[in-house]
N, C-alpha and C positions, 0 to 999 in steps of 0.2 A: 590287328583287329581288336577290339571290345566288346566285350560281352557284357552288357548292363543288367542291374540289378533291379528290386523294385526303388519307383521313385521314393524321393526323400518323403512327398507326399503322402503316402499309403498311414491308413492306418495300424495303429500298436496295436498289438493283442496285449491281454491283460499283464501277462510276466510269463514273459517264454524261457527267461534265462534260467531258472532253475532245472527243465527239462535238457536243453539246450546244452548247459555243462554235462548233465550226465550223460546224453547222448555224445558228445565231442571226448568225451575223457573216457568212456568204456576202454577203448585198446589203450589207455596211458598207461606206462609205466607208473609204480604205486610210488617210486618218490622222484619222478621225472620233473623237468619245466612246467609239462604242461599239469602236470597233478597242483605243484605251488599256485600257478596261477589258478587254476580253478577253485581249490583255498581261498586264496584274496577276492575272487569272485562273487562266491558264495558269503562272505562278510560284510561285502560291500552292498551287496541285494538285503542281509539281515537287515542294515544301516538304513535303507532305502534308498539305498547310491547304485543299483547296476547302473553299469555302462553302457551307455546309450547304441556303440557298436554294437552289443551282442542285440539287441531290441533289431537295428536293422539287418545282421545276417540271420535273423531268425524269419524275417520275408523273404530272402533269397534262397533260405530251404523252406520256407514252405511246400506242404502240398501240389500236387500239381494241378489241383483244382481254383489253385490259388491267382490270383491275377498278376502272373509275372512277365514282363514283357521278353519273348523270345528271339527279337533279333538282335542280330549282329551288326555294328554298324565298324564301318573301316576307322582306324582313326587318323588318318588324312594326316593334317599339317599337327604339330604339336599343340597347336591353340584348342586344338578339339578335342583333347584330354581335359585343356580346363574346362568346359563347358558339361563334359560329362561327371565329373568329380563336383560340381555344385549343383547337378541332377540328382545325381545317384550315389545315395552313401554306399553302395557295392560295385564292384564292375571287375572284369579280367582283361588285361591287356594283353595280347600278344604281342610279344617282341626279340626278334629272334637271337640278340645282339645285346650285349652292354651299353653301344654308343646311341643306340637307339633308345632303350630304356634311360641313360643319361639324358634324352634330348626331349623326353616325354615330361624327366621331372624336374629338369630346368624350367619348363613354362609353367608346370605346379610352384616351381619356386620364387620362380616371376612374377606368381600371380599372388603373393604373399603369404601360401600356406607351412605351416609348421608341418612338418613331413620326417616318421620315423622309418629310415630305409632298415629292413631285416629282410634275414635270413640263416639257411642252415650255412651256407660255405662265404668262408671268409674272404677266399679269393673273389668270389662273385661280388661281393661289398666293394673289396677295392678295388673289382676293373670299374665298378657301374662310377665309384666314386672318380677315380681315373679320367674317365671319360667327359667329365664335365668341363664346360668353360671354364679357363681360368679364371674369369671375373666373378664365377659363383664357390669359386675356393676358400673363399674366406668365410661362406655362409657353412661351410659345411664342418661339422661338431663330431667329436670324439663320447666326450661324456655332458650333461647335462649344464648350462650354462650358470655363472656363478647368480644370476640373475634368478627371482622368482618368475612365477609367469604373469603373475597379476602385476610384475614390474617392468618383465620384459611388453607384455600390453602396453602401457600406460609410454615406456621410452619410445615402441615407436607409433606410440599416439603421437606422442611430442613430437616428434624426429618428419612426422609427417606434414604438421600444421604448423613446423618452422616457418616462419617468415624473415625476411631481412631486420626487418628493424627489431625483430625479439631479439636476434643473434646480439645485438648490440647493448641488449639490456644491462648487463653485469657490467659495461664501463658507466653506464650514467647512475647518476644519485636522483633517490626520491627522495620525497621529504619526511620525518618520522610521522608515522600513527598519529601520536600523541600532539604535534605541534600544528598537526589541519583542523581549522574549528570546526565543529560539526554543524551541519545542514540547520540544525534548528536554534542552535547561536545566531548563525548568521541569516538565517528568516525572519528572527525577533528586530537586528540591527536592522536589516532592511525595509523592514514593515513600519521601525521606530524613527527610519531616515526619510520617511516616504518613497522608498523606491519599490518595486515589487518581491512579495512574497510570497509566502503560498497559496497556491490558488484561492480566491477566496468566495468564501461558503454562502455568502449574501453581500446585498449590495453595502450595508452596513460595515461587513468586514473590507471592502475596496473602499472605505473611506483612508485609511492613512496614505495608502498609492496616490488618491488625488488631491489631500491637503500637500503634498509634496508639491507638486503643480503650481500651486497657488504664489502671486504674490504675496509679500510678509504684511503689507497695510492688510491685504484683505484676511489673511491668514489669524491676524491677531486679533480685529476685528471679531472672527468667529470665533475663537480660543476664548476671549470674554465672553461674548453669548451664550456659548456654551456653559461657562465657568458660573454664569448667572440662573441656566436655567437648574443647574444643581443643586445651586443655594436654595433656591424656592421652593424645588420640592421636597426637599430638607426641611424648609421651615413648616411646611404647609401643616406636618403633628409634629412638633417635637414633643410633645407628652406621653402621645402614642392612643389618646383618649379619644380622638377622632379618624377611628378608621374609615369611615365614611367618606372623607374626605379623596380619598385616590380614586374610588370609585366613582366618585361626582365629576372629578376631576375627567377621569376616562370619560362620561357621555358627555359633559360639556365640549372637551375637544374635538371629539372625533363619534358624536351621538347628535339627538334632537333637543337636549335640553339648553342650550343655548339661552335661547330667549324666557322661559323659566327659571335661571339660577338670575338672570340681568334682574329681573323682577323682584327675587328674591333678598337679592344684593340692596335695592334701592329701598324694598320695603321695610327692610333689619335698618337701615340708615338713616331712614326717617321718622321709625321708631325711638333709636339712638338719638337724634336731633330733640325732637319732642319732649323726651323724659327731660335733658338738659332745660329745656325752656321751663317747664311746669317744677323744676327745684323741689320744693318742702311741700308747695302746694300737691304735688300728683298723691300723696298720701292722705291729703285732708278731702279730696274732691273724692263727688259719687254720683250716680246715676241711678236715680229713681225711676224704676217703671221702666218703658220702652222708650227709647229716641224714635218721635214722626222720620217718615223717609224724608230724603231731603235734607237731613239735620244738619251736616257737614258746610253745604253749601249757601243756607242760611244764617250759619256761623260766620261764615268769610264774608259775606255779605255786607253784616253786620259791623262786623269788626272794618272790615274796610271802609264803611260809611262814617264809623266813628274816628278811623285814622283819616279821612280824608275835611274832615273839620264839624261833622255831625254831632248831633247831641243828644243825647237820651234825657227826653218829655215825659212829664205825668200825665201833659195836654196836650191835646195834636200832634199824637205821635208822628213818627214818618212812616213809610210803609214799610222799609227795613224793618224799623223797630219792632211795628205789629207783626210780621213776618216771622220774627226770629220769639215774639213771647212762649209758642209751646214749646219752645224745644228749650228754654231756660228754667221753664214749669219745672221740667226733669234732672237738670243739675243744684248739686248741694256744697258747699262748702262750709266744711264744721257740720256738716245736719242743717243749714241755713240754705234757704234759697239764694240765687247767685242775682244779685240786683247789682253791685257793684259792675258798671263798665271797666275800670281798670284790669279786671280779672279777666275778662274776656278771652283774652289772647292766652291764655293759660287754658281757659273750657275747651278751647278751638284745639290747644294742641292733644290737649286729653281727651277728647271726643275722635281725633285723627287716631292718636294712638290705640285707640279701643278698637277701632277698625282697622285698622294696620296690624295688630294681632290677630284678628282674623285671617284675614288676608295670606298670614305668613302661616297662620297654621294651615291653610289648602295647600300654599306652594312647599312644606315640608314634606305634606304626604307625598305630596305629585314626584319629590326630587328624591324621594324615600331619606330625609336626613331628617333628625332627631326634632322632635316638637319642642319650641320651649313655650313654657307654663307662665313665666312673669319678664320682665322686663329686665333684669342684670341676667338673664337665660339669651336674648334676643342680645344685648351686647356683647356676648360670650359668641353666640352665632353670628353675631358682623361680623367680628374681628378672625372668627376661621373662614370665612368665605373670602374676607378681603386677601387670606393669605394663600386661597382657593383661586380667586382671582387673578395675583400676583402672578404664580405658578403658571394658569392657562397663557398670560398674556409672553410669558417669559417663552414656553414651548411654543407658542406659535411662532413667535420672532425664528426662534431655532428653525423649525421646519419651514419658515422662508428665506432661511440663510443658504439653507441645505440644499435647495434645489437650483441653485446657483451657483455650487461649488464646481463642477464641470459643466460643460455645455452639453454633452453627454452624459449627465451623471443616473447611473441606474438605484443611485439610492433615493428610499421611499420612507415617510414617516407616516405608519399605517394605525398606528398604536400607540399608548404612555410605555409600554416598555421598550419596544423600540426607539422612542424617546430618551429614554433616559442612557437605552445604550450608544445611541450615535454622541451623545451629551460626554458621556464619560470615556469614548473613543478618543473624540475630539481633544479632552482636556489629557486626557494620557498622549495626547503627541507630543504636547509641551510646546507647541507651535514650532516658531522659526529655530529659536534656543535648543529646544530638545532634539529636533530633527541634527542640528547641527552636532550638538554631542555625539549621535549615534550614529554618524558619518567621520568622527574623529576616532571611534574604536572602531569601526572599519579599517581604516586606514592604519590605525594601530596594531590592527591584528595583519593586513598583510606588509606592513612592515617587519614585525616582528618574525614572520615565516620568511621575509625574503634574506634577512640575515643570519637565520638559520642555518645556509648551507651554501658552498661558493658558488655562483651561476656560472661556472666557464664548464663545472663537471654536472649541473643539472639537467634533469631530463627535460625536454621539449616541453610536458604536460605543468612543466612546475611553473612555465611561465603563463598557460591559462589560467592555472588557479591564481592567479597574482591579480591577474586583469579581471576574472570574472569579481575578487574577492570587490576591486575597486571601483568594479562599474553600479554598483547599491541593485543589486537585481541578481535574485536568487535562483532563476530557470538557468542564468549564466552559467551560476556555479554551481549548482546540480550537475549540470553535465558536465564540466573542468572536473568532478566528483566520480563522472562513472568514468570518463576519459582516464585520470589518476587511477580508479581502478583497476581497469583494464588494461593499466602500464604494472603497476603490483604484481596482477597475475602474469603478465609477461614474464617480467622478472621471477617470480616465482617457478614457472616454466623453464625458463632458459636454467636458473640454478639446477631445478630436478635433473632436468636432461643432460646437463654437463657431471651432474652424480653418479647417474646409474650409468652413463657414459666409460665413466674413469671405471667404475668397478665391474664393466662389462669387459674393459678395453687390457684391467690385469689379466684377464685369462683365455680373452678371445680375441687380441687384437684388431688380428684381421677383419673379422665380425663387424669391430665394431668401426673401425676404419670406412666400412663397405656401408655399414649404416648412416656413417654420419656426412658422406660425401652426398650433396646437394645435384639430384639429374634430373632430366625434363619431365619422368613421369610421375615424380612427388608422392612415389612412397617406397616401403624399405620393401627387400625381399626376405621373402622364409629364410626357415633354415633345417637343412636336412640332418638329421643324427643317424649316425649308424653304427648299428648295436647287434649282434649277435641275436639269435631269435632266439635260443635259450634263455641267455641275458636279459632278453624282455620279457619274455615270459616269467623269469624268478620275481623279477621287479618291474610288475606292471606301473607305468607313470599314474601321478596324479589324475583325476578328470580335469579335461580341459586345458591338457598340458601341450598337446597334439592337437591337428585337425584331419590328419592321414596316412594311414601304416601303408608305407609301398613294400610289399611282400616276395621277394625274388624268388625264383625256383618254384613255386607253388604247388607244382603237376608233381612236385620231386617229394612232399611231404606229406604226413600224416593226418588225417580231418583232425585230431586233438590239436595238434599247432594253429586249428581255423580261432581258438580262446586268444591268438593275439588282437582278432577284432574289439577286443574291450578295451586293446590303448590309446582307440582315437574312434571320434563318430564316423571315420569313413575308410575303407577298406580298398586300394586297390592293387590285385593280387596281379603278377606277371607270370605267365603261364611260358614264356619262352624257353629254349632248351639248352639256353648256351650255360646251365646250371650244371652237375654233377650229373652221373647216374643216379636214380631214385633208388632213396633209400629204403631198407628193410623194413616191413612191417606192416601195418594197418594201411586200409588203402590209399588211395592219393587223394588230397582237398579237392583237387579239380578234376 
């Protein structure tokens, strides 16, 4: 039978161990077992380490107001001790026999718990130990294993999550650390061969993926383009005196000012033209008063009636002639009225230029670029618009090269910086030449790891990274990366396991023999220690050393022997009588 405890569930009271030892130790002898252990107890609470047992047999004495559950349940087959031991960190087994209590803690030991068998009578230890299968003789311990427990954990971590092919790690060869190029080596070569890299961040960045793609005519084709529209906007300030210029630049491309800079451009040109024509005279000529409207137009008039074989009369004039006398009223050369026809064509260009500065000084505000004042100002300003100009005509060719480069392609020329980044993409590929270099240190570099190490004793994984190195495609070898990893830790595992192995197997053999033999249910068994209850009392184990003190004789001992609850979170005491007569003293735990 079984007599359950409260669940693991229930709530802690705040710190009952302090009461709890002194209540359990009153009838102790003053330098018995159970005094040592309550010592260690009591230090271990200073520390803020009590043991988690004594927290749950201080539910199982509770009060009886307490919510303890009162029944009895049979314990059937042995499987139903396990279920109750991961219920209830207390419970009392009835068992009236050795072979019976052997058959209880084989299925605890089946079920992988660490299990400290005590008691007062040694003979009781070794019939219960006696009585066990031979196949769980190997799990069963004298003294403490040469193993720690966060090592014995961890072996049969290992020992659990063996697989075949780790077993096999320690015959193959990886390849050193040092000699795999790293992820971002080889993302630079890929990206520089055209093949794929790392993910990339805009469409801009997926331009070297799809100059790979490309035929070499058309590839080179845009590698110049590119190389072109760099120079331009390079030249566009080399001074650095017209900042202005980038910005004209940006609304001309990708703004409204378009047809204002074209204006701009022909009106600074014609000015340009003009001065050349009017020489030494634009310095001697002047304009008296107001030009009538119209002045311009009766100028060409003029002038064209004279170039077309016309004559300038004192008598009978022509109508040109008459046409054009006030607006000559107002021109001077030297301070002299302009009578001379020869000159004409000189009034005409200097009458143009005079409104053509106007003109230019509206389209300045409008473009917000700098006014000029005289005329070597306006050919200062041609000569940065033509290289204004240059620059636009250059980006555009680029942003109609660009959308051609795949049929699919997601790249977008929204901007001058983006311009100038797809520009300098481009010319960093190096086109056909450069993609080809950086397809030759590919290949370089997994050359040089394949003759690094013999392939007849390489691991499996060594031949991915070979292929992924060579296929120019970085997602490849990313995972050939985590695949190689996950061969490391392999290896890494299988070496740990085969250590604590050997220095399990100097002092436990059998132990470990039992551990490391490979069965269908895929994982290791407990292991039982059995120790004298004094013996564990003097020297209570670490925490977390144990998962369950099975307690023999129980009805036969003292409530101070109930302190070996602190050697493990869970307590299952045997109440059956195949024990000794009960001993003298203080009354019995059960």
């Amino acid at each position: 039978m079984l007599d359950l405890g409260a669940s693991e569930h229930s709530d802690l009271t705040e710190d009952p161990a302090k009461e709890l030892v002194a209540e359990l130790t009153a009838h102790a002898v003053e330098d018995g077992a159970p005094a040592h252990a309550a010592a260690e107890i009591r230090r271990r609470g200073a520390a803020g380490e009590t043991p988690i047992g004594l927290y749950r047999l201080s539910e199982v004495l509770a009060p009886a107001g307490a919510a303890v559950p009162p029944q009895r349940l049979p314990a059937g087959e042995p499987g139903e001790v396990v279920d109750v031991v991961h219920r209830y960190p207390c419970a009392v087994l009835d068992a009236p026999n050795p072979a019976q209590v052997a058959e209880n803690l084989a299925a605890v030991l089946a079920d992988g718990k660490r299990v400290l068998v005590s008691g007062s009578d040694a003979e009781a230890l070794a019939a219960v130990r006696a009585a066990l299968p031979e196949s769980l003789q190997g799990v069963c311990l004298d003294a403490p294993p040469p193993l720690s427990d966060t090592e014995l954990r961890e072996l049969r971590s290992l020992l659990v999550t063996a697989t075949p092919s780790r077993r096999l790690r320690l015959d193959q060869i990886l390849p050193h650390p040092n000699l795999v190029p790293g992820a971002d080596q080889v993302a630079a070569l890929c990206r520089s061969a055209g093949g794929r890299g790392y993910p990339p961040r805009d469409g801009v960045d997926m331009l070297p993926e799809l100059l790979g793609g490309m035929p070499a005519e058309r590839l080179a084709a845009l590698l110049e383009t590119a190389r072109r529209c760099q120079s331009t906007l390079r030249a566009m300030d080399p001074s650095g005196d017209a900042r202005w210029g980038r910005a004209l630049l940006e609304r001309v491309l990708f703004g409204s000012d378009r047809e204002p800079f074209d204006r701009l451009l022909r009106r600074t040109t014609d000015v340009v033209l003009a001065a050349d024509k009017l020489r030494d005279a634009g310095d001697q000529m002047a304009v008296v008063g107001t030009l009538p409207p119209g002045s311009i137009e009766q100028l060409r008039s003029y002038v064209s009636y004279l170039d077309s074989g016309g004559r300038a009369r004192v008598y009978f004039r022509s109508p040109q002639q008459r046409a054009v006398q006030p607006v000559l009223r107002h021109l001077r050369l030297d301070g002299v009225p302009l009578k001379d026809s020869t000159v004409l064509h000189q009034a005409l260009a200097f009458v143009e230029l005079i409104e053509s500065m106007e003109e230019i000084g509206e389209l300045c505000r409008r473009l917000r670029v700098p006014e000029p004042r005289n005329v070597p100002a306006v050919a200062e300003l041609n000569r940065q618009l033509d290289r204004v100009e240059e620059a636009a005509r250059a980006a555009e060719h680029l942003r109609h090269e660009v959308l051609f480069v795949h049929q699919d392609s997601p790249v977008t020329v929204p901007d001058l910086t983006t311009t100038e980044q797809v520009a300098r993409t481009i010319v960093e590929s190096g086109g056909t030449g450069g993609m080809n270099q950086a397809r030759d240190r590919l290949i370089g570099l997994a050359n040089r790891l394949e003759r690094s190490m013999p392939s007849q004793d390489a691991a499996p994984e060594f031949g991915v990274l070979i292929s992924a190195l060579l296929s120019i495609n970085l997602p490849a070898y990313l995972d050939a990366l985590d695949v190689l990893a996950a061969a490391r830790r392999e290896y890494a595992d299988q070496r740990r396991q085969v250590e604590l192995l050997g220095r399990l197997r100097t002092a436990v053999p059998r132990l470990a023999e039992l551990w490391e033999q490979v069965g269908p249910r895929r994982f290791t068994q407990g292991t039982a220690r059995f120790v004298l209850l004094d013996e564990l009392l003097e020297e209570l184990p670490e925490a977390d050393t144990a998962d369950l003190v099975l307690l023999l004789g129980a009805g036969s001992l003292g409530t101070e022997n109930l302190l070996v609850a602190a050697a493990a979170p869970r307590l299952l005491a045997v109440s059956g009588g195949f024990a000794a007569a009960p001993l003298p003293g203080p009354p019995s735990a059960l």
